[in-house]
Structure formats: structure tokens, C-alpha cells
C-alpha positions in Angstrom: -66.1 -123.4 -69.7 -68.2 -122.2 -66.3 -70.1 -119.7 -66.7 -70.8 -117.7 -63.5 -73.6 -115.6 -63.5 -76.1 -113.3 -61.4 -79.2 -114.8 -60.3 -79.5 -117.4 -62.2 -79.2 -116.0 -65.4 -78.8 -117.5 -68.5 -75.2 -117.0 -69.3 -75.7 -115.7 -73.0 -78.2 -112.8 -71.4 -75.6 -112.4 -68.9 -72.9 -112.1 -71.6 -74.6 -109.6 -73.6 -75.5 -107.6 -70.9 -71.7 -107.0 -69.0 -70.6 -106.5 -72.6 -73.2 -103.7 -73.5 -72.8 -102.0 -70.5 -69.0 -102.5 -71.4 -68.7 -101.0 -75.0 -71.2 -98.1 -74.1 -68.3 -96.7 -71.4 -65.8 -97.4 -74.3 -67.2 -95.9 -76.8 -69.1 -93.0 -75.1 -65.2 -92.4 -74.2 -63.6 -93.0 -77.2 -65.9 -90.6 -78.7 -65.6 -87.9 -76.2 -61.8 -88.4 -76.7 -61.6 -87.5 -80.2 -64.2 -84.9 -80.0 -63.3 -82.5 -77.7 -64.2 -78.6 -78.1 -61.0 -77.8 -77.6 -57.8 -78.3 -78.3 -56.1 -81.0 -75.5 -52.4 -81.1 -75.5 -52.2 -83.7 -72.9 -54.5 -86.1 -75.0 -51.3 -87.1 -76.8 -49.0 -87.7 -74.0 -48.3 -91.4 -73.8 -50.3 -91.7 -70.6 -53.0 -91.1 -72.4 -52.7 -92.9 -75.4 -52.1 -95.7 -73.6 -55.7 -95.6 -71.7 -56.9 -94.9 -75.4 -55.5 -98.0 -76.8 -56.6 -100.2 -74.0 -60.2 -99.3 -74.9 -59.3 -99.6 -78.3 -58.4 -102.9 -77.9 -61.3 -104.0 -75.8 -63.7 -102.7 -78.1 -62.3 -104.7 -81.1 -63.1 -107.8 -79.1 -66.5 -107.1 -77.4 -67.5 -105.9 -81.7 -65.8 -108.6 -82.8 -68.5 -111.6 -80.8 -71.4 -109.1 -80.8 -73.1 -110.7 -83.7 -72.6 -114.1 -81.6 -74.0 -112.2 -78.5 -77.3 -111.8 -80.1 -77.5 -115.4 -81.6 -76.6 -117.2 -78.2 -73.9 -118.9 -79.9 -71.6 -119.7 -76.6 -69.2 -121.8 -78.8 -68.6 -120.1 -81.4 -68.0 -117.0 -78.5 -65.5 -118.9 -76.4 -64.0 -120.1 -80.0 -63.4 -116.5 -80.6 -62.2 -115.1 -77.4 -59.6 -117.7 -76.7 -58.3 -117.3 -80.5 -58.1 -113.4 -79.3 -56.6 -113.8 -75.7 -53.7 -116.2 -76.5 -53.1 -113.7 -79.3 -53.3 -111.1 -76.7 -50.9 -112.9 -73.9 -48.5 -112.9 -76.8 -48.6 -109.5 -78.0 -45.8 -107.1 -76.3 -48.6 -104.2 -76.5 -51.3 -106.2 -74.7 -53.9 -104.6 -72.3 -51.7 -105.9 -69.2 -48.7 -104.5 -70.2 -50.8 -101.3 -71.2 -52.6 -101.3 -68.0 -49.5 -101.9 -65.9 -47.5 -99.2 -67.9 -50.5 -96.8 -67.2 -50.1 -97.6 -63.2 -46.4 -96.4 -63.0 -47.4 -93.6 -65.1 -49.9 -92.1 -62.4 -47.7 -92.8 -60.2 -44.9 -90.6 -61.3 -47.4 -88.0 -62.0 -49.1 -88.5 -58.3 -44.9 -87.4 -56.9 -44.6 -84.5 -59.6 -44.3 -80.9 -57.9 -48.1 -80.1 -59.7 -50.2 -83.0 -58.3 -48.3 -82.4 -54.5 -49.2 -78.5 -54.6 -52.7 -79.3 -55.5 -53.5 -82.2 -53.0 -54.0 -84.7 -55.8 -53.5 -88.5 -56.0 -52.7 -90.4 -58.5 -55.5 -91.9 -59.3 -57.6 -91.2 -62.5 -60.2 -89.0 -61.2 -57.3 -86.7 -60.2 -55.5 -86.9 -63.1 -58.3 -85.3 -65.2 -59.2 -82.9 -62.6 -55.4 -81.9 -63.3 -55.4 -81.8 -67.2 -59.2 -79.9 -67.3 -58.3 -77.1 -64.5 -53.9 -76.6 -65.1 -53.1 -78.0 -68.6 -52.9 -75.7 -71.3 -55.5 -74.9 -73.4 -58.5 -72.6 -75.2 -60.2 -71.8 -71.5 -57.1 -72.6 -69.3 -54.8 -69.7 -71.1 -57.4 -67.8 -69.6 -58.7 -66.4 -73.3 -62.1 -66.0 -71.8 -60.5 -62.4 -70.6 -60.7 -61.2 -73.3 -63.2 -59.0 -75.7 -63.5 -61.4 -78.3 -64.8 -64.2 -76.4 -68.4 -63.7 -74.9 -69.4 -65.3 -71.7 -72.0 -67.2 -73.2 -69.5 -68.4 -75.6 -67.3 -69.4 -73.0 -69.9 -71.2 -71.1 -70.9 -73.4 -74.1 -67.1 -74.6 -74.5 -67.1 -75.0 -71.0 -70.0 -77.3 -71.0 -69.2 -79.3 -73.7 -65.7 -79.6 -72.2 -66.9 -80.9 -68.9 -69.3 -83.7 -70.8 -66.3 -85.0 -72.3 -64.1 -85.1 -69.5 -67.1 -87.1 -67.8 -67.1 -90.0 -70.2 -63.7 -90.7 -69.7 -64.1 -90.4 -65.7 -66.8 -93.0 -66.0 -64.4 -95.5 -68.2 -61.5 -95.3 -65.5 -59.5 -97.9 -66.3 -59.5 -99.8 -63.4 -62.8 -100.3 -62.8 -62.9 -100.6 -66.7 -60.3 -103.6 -67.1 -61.8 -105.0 -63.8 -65.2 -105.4 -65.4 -63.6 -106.7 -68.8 -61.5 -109.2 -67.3 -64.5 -110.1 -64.8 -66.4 -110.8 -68.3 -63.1 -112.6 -70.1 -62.9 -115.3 -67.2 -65.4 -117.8 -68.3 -63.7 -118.5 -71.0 -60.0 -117.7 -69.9 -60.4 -119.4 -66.3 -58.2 -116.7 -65.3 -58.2 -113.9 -62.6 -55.7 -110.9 -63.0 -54.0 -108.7 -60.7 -54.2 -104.9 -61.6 -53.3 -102.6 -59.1 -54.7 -99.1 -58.3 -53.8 -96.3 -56.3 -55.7 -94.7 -53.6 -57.4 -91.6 -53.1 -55.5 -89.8 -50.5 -57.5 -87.6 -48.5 -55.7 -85.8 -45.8 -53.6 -84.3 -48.7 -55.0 -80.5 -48.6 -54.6 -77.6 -51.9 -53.8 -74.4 -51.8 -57.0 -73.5 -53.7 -60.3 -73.0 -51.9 -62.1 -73.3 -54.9 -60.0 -76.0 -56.5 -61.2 -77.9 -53.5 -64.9 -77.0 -53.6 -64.5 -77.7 -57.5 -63.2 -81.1 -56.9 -65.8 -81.6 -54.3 -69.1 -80.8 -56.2 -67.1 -82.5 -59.1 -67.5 -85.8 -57.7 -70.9 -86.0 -56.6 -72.7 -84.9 -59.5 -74.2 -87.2 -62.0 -74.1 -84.0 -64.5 -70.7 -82.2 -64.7 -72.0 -79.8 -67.1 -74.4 -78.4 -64.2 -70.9 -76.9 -62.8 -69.6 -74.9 -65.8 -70.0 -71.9 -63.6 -67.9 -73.2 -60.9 -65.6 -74.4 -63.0 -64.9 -70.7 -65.0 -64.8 -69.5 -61.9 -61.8 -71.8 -61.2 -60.0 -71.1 -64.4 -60.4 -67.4 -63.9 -58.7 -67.6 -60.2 -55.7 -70.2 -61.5 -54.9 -67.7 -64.0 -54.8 -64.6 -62.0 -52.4 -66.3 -59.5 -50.0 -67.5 -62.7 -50.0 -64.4 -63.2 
């Protein structure tokens, strides 16, 4: 086994530290996922589950050597990760297979009559700006009209909402399966090829505020700041559905 690493730094340290960083985007997005305020339709569409079980499957393995993380034990880590990959290569649900399926899925969605009226890509980013502004749900249905559901009700949903929805836009799964195959090829030797679509930006929306939304989306390290913004949104979508 080589073990690259950054700076000269012992590999074990550099181990432990790609796999924290790792299992905090996979769990931080595992959790968000199955703790949502409200409830998310498009959560079970196989799109979805697919990204789920891909960091399901990566956090089994990054748990299962984290006890040999913190001894240093680099045989007894490579022992265990070649035991899991070949396992993995074999299996007809493996993270590949999962990742690739994911790919074609986006980019269906990226040609669907939705995604072209609102400018959007297929990429992941774009794909949950989709399911939090036009899929169906509490705020989408555009309950907060009525008497029952106070503003400042509304904005703590809204909030919590956006939070989730953040974790899973930091775990993409490119950039996730990029990093955890970066981490598996000491011990595998091998590279991978996993393909990702671009953001496209000349495409344009029909929504001012969609695309200010978007905008401000992107930049900020705290999506929760834009709950405003983001009512605001909800509360124009709905008036032109209906």
C-alpha cells in the first residue's frame, strides 16, 4: 500500500482526518434527511434514496475502521477495507452503480419541462433548489396564507427547513464520492471515473426572485439568514399557480 499524503503527514493522521471530515458531511446529512420539519414527498423518490444509500453505505465503512483510525493500526485498516471493497465491486447495489444511476437521474430531471422553465441544471445544487421552492409541501401549498399559521410560525419552519436542505447541499455527491474514493485509493490502488454535470449559466427563469433566491442561496455560509427571501419566494410561486 502507498500512502499519499499532504505535507508530509503521517498517513494514519492523514487517514483520520479525510475520514472525519468525511462522516461529519454524512451524517450531518443523514440526519437532516430524516429530520426534516416538514413533510418531503420527494425524499422518497428513488433519486433520492439512492444519494441516501450511498452515504449509507459510506458511513458503514468509515464506522466500521474508526476504532483502528485512533489506534494507528494501518494493517488491520487496509485488512478491513479491501475485505469491504471487493465485497463492494461485487455487490449489484454498490456505490458506482448507485452513483452512476444517480447521474442519469439528474439528467432526465435537468430535460423535464420544470427544470427548463426555471433555468436549472442538473446538477445537485439545482435539484434541491427545485424540491425546496416547487415540490409539494407544508410551506410550498402555500398554507402560510392562511389564519391558522402565524408568520412567526412560518418563519421558524422555514428556517429549520433551509438548515436541512444545507447539509445535504454540502454532502453533494460528487464532491462526496470524489473525496471518499480519493481516501479508498491507498488501499484499492484505484482511481474512478464519476461524471458530473455542469452548471449551466446562460439558462435564464422566468422568476425575478427565483433568480435572486438562487443567487443569495449560493453565497451564503448560513441559509437560514434567507428565510425571508425565501417566503417571499413561496408566496409569489403560489400566486402565479394560481
Amino acid at each position: 500500500m502507498a500512502l499519499t499524503n499532504k505535507e508530509h503527514t503521517p498517513p494514519e493522521i492523514w487517514l483520520k482526518e479525510e475520514a472525519s471530515s468525511l462522516l461529519e458531511k454524512i451524517i450531518d446529512a443523514l440526519n437532516a434527511a430524516y429530520t426534516m420539519p416538514l413533510e418531503c414527498i420527494w425524499l422518497e423518490e428513488e433519486l433520492v434514496q439512492n444519494y441516501l444509500e450511498i452515504l449509507k453505505e459510506m458511513e458503514s465503512l468509515l464506522l466500521l475502521i474508526w476504532g483502528q483510525l485512533k489506534e494507528g493500526n494501518i494493517s488491520k485498516i487496509e485488512h478491513k477495507v479491501l475485505v469491504w471493497y471487493g465485497r463492494q465491486q461485487r455487490s449489484s447495489k454498490n456505490i458506482l452503480r448507485r452513483y452512476y444511476r444517480l447521474h442519469e437521474q439528474l439528467t432526465e430531471w435537468e430535460s423535464s419541462p420544470d427544470a427548463k422553465s426555471f433555468g436549472l441544471s442538473g446538477t445537485w445544487k439545482d435539484y434541491l433548489l427545485f424540491v425546496m421552492t416547487l415540490e409539494r409541501n407544508f410551506l410550498t401549498m402555500g398554507s402560510f396564507t392562511k389564519e391558522s399559521s402565524s408568520s412567526a410560525e412560518l418563519e421558524k419552519f422555514a428556517i429549520h427547513y433551509l438548515q436541512k436542505i444545507q447539509m445535504l447541499h454540502r454532502a453533494s455527491p460528487h464532491a462526496l464520492c470524489a473525496d471518499f474514493f480519493t481516501w479508498l485509493s491507498p488501499f484499492t490502488q484505484e482511481s474512478v471515473f464519476l461524471p458530473v454535470l455542469a452548471t449551466n449559466d446562460v439558462l435564464e427563469t422566468k422568476s425575478a426572485t427565483f433568480e435572486s433566491f438562487r443567487s443569495q442561496l449560493l453565497q451564503s455560509q448560513e441559509w437560514e439568514k434567507l428565510s425571508g427571501l425565501y417566503l417571499k419566494l413561496l408566496v409569489e410561486l403560489a400566486g402565479k399557480k394560481g
